[in-house]
C-alpha positions in Angstrom: 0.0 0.0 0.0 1.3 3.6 -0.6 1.7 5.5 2.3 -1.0 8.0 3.6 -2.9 8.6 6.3 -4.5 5.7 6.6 -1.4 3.2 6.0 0.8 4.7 8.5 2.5 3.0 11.3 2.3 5.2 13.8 -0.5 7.7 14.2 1.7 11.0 14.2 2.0 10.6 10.4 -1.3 8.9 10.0 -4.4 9.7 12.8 -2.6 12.7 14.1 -1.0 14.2 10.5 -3.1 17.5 10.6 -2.0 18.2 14.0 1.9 18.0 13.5 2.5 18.0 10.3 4.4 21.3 10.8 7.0 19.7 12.4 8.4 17.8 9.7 10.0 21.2 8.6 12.1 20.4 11.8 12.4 16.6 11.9 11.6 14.6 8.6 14.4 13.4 6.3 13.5 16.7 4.4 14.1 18.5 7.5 17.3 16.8 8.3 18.6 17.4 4.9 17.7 21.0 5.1 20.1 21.9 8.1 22.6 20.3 6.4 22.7 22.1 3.7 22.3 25.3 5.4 25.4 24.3 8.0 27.3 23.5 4.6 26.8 26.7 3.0 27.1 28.7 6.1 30.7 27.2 6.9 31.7 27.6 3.1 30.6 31.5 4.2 32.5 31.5 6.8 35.8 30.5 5.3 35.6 33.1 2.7 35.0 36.2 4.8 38.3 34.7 6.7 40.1 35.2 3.8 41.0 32.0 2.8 39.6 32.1 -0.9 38.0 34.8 -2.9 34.0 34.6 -3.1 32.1 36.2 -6.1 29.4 38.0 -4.9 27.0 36.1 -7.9 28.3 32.8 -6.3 27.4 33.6 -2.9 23.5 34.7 -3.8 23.6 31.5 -5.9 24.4 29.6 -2.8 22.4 31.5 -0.5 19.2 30.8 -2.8 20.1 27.4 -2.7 20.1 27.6 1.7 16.9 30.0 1.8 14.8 27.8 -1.1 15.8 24.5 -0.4 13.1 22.1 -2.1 12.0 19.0 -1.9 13.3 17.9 -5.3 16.5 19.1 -3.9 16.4 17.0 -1.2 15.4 14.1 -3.2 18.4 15.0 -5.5 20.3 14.6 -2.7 18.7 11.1 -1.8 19.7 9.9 -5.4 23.5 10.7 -4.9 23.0 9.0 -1.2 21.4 5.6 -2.5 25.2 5.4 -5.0 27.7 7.0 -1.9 25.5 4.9 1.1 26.3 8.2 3.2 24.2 10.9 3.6 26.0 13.5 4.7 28.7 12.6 1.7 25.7 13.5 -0.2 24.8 16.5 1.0 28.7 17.2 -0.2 28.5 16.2 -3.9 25.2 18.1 -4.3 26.9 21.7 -3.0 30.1 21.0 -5.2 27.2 20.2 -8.2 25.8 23.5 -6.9 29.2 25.6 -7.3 29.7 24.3 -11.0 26.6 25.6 -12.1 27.3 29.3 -10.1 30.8 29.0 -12.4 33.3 28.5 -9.1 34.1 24.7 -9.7 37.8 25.7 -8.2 36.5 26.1 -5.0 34.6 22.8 -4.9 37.1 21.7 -2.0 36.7 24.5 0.0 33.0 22.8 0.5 32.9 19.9 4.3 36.9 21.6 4.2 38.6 19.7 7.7 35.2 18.5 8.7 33.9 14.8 9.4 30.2 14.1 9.0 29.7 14.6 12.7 30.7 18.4 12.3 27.5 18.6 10.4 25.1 16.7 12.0 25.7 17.8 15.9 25.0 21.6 14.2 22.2 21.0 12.5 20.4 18.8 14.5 21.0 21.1 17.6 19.7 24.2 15.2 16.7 22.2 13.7 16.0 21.2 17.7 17.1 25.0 18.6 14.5 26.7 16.3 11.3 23.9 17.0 11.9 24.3 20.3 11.5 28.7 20.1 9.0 28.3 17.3 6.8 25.8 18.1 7.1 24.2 21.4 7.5 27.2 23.5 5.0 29.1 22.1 2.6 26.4 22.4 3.8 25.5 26.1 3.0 29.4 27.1 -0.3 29.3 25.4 -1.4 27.0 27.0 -0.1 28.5 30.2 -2.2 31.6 29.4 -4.9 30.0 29.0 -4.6 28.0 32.3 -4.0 31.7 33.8 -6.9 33.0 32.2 -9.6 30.2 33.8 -7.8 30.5 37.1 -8.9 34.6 37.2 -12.3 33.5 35.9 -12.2 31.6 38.7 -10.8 32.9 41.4 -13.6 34.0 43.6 -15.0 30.5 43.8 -14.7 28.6 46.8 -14.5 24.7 46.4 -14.1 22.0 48.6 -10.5 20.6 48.8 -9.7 16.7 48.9 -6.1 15.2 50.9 -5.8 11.7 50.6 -9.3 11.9 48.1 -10.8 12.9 51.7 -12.7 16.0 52.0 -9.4 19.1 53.8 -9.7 22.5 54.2 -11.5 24.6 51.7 -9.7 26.1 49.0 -10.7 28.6 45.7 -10.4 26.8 42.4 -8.7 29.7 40.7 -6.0 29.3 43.2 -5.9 25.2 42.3 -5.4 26.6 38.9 -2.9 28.6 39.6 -0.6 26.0 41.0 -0.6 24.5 37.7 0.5 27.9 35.8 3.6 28.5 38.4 5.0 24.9 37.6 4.6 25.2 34.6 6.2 28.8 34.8 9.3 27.7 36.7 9.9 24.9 34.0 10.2 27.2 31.6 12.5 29.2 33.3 14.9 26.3 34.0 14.2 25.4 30.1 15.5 28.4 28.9 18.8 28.1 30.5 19.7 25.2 29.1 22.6 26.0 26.1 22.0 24.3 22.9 25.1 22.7 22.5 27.3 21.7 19.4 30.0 19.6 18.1 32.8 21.2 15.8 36.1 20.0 15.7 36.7 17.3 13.2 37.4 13.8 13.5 37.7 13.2 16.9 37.3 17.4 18.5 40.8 18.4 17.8 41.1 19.6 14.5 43.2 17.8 13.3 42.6 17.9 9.4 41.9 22.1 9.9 45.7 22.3 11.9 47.5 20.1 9.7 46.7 22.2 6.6 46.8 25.9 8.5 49.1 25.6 11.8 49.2 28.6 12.1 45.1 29.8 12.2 43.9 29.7 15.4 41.0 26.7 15.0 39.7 26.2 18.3 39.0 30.3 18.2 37.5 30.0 14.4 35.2 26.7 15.3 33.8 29.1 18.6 33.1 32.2 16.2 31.8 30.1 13.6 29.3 28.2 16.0 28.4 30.9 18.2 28.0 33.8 16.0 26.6 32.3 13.2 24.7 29.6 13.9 23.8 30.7 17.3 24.4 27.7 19.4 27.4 26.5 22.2 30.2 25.1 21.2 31.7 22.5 23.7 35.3 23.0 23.9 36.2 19.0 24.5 34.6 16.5 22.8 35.3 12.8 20.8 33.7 12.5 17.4 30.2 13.5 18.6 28.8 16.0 20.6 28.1 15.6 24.7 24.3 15.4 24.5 24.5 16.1 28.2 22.4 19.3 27.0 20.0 17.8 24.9 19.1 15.4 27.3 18.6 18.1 29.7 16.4 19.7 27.7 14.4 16.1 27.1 14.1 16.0 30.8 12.7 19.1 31.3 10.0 18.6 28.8 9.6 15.3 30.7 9.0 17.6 33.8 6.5 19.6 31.8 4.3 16.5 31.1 4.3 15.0 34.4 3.3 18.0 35.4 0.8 18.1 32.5 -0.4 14.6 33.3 -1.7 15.8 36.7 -3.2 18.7 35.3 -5.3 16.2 32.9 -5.6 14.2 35.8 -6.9 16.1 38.5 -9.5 18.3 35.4 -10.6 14.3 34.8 -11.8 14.1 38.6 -13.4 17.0 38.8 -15.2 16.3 36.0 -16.3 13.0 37.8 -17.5 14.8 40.7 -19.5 17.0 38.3 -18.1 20.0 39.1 -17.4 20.5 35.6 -20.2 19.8 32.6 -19.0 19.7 29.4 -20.3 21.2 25.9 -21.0 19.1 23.4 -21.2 19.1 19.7 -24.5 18.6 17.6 -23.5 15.0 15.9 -21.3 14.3 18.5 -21.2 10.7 20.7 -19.8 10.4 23.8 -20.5 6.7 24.0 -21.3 3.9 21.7 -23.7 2.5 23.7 -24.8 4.8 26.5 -26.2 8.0 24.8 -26.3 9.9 28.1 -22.6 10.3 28.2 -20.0 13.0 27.2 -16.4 11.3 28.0 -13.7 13.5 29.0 -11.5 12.4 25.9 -9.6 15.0 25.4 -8.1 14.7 28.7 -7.3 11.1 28.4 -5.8 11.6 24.9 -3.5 14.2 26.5 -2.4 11.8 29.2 -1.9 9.4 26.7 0.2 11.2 24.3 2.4 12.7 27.3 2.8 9.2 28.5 4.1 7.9 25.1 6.6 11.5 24.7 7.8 10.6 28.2 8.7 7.0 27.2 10.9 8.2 24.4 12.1 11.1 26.2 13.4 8.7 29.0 15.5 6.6 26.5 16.9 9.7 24.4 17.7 11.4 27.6 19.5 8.1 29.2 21.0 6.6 26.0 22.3 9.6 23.9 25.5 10.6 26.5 26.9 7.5 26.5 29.2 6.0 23.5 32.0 3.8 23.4 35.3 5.5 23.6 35.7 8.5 20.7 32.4 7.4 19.3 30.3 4.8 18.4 27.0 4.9 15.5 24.3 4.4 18.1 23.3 8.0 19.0 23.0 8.5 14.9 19.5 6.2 14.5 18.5 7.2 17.8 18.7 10.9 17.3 16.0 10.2 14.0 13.6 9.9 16.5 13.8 13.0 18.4 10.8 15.0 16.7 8.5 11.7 17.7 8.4 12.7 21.5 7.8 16.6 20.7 4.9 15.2 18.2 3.1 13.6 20.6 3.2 16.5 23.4 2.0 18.5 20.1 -1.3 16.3 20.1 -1.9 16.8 24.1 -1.4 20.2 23.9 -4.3 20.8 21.4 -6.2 18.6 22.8 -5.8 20.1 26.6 -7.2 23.1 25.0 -9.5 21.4 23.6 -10.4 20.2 26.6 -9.7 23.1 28.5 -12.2 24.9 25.7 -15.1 22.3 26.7 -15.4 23.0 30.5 -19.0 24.5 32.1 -18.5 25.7 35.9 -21.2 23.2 38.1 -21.5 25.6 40.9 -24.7 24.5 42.2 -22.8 20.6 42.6 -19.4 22.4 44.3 -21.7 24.8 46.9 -23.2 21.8 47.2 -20.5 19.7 48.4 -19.0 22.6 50.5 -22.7 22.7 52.2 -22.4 18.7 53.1 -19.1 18.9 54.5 -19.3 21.0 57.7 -17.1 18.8 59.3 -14.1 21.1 57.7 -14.4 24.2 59.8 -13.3 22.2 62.9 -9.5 23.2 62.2 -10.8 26.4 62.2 -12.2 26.0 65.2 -9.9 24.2 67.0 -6.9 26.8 65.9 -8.9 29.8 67.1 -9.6 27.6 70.5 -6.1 27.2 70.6 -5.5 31.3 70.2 -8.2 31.8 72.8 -5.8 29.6 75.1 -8.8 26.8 75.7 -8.0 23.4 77.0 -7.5 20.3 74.5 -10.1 21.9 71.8 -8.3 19.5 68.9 -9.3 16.3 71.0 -12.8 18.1 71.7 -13.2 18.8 67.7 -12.3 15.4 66.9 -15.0 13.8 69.7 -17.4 16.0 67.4 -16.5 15.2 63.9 -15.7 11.8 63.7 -18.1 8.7 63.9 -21.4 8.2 61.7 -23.5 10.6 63.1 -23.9 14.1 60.6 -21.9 16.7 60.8 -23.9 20.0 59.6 -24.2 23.5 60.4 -26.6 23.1 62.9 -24.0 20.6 64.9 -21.7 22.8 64.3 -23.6 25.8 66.1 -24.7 23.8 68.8 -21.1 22.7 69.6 -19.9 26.7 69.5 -22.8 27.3 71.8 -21.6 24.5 74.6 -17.9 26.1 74.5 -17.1 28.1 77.8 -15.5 31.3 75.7 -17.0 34.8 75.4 -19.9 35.5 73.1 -17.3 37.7 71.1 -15.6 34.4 70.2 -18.4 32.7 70.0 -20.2 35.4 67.5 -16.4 35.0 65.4 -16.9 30.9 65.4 -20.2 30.7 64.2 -19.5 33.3 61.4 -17.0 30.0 59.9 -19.1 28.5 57.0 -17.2 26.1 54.7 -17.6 28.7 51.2 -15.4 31.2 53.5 -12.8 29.3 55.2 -10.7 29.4 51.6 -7.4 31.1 53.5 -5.5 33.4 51.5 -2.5 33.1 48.5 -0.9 36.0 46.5 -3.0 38.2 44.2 -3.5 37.4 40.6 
């Protein structure tokens, strides 16, 4: 079968298509093959405006064309002269040196991969393909959906909602405050994100420059690599490496979006219960079924597909980030297959991001259910009891507050009352306890 939606493998290129195909501009073959070429041309660049041949200005706009247009017949060029060399980055090679014969510099064809091993290439373009999804897709998205989190947690802010330790009902709490603890995680992962370097690899055959020294002792390499990587391609050079680069970064950065979706997953987790305990109702969709057999039913699906999706990204993120720092001595080929795959993870956290706001989109306040609750659970305004007991200097009041709230009998507000009205304390104090309800013992947090 040819391959299309339906025939794919995995559903990121079959189910899910719509929803990342964006991405391949980052990590398909095409992708890959892209950054190559642009590392290729930019080095080539680089080597002329240090003086070490003479670049025709018509050559160089050829060339840059080439970087800034690159097509996908190009890249399937490229794929031809791979299937008779068996490398790819070789490849990428002979098609730039094709390139220069038809801008007229064919004496300058050796000037193109000059010193460099294959490794020089890939560990910059893969960190500059993973640099510029990461600023242009994935962070955006992330703080999107951070707003919007931000935005329901001010819409509801003033509501007071029961709160649940241990899935027993605890003190009272506001549910735009509940919201909000989800927006400063996710706040403070970004912030550790963003310091994380995007590193590179570029130093020949095994990080000394060997092949660069050998044919110009006296150019200062390891100051021309820096320059080269840090000023124009805008990533971190590591000053030691072996063939390949560290990946210590990379997987620190896979770790932290791990961070993100745990966090994410108890987001879509704890939205799930509520939903249970009907303090949420859902919309729903003319033509729409929740269930295949019960037509009462709207399924919170789009909080499950999240979970789902984060679960599968973590998977992967967990090998990447444990497998791609080790290798055998200078280098071995392992982290090459393995780092194919590293747009698969960021795919599937594409899907639960859309469909969190999806989900996220969906939600109806219950009120009426969450007063409610608050109303049957009187039994939470004994710590608030018992702690202004303890200001007012009283004997034992926790152990009298416990004799009162535990056992089968009902706790309400009339037990309650009848309790404050058996306490020996003034009828000031008294007049503060019996002003406690359950919808305004919700404590205070910072504004927002």
């Amino acid at each position: 079968m040819e391959l299309n939606h339906l025939t794919a493998v995995t559903p990121i290129d079959g189910r899910y298509r719509k929803q990342v195909q964006h991405l391949d501009n980052y990590f398909s073959e095409f992708g890959l093959i892209k950054y190559r070429v642009l590392v290729e041309i930019e080095y080539f660049f680089f080597l002329a405006d240090k003086r070490f041949f003479k670049l025709p200005a018509k050559a160089k706009a050829h060339l840059k064309k080439v970087a800034d247009q690159f097509s996908f017949d190009d890249a399937q060029q490229i794929k031809q002269i791979e299937a008779v060399t068996n490398h790819d980055v070789k490849a990428v090679e002979y098609f730039l040196k094709e390139q220069l014969d038809k801008a007229g510099i064919s004496h300058l064809k050796e000037w193109i991969h000059f010193g460099l091993t294959s490794q020089d290439i890939n560990n910059t373009s893969i960190p500059l393909s993973w640099k510029h999804a990461m600023e242009h897709e994935y962070l955006p998205a992330l703080v999107n959906l951070q707003n919007h989190l931000y935005q329901l947690a001010v819409k509801w802010k003033e509501v007071p909602m029961l709160a649940r330790t241990h899935g027993q009902p605890a003190s009272p709490t506001r549910l735009g405050k509940e919201i909000m603890v989800f927006v400063e995680r996710i706040n403070h992962q970004i912030e550790m994100f963003a310091s994380i370097p995007y590193a590179a690899k570029f130093g020949g055959a095994t990080g000394n420059f060997n092949a660069h020294h050998i044919a110009f002792p006296k150019k200062n390499w390891v100051a021309l690599g820096n320059e080269f990587v840090e000023n124009t391609l805008g990533l971190q050079r590591m000053q030691f490496t072996t063939q390949i680069e560290h990946y210590d970064c990379l997987a620190a950065h896979f770790d932290a979006i791990k961070r993100i979706n745990n966090i994410l997953i108890d987001l879509c987790r704890d939205i799930w219960t509520y939903i249970s305990m009907d303090y949420f109702k859902q919309q729903t969709k003319k033509g729409e079924v929740g269930s295949s057999a019960m037509p009462h039913k709207v399924n919170p699906i789009d909080f499950e597909n999240a979970e789902g999706n984060l679960g599968m990204a973590n998977a992967l993120l967990e090998h990447l980030s444990a497998k791609l720092p080790i290798s055998r001595l200078q280098r071995d080929l392992t982290d090459s297959t393995v780092l194919r795959n590293i747009g698969s993870p960021v795919a599937h956290v594409a899907i639960a991001f859309k469909s969190i706001e999806k989900g996220l989109g969906k939600l109806l306040l219950n009120e009426p259910k969450i007063k409610e609750d608050l109303e049957n659970n009187w039994a939470v305004v004994a710590e608030a009891i018992q702690t202004i007991l303890r200001r007012e200097n009283y004997p034992n009041p926790y152990e009298a507050l416990k004799d009162l709230t535990r056992g089968n009998h009902k706790i309400d507000k009339k037990a309650i009352h009848q309790f404050i009205q058996s306490l020996k304390v003034s009828a000031a104090v008294k007049k503060e306890l019996k002003s406690i309800t359950p919808a305004n013992y919700t404590g205070v947090h910072p504004s927002f």
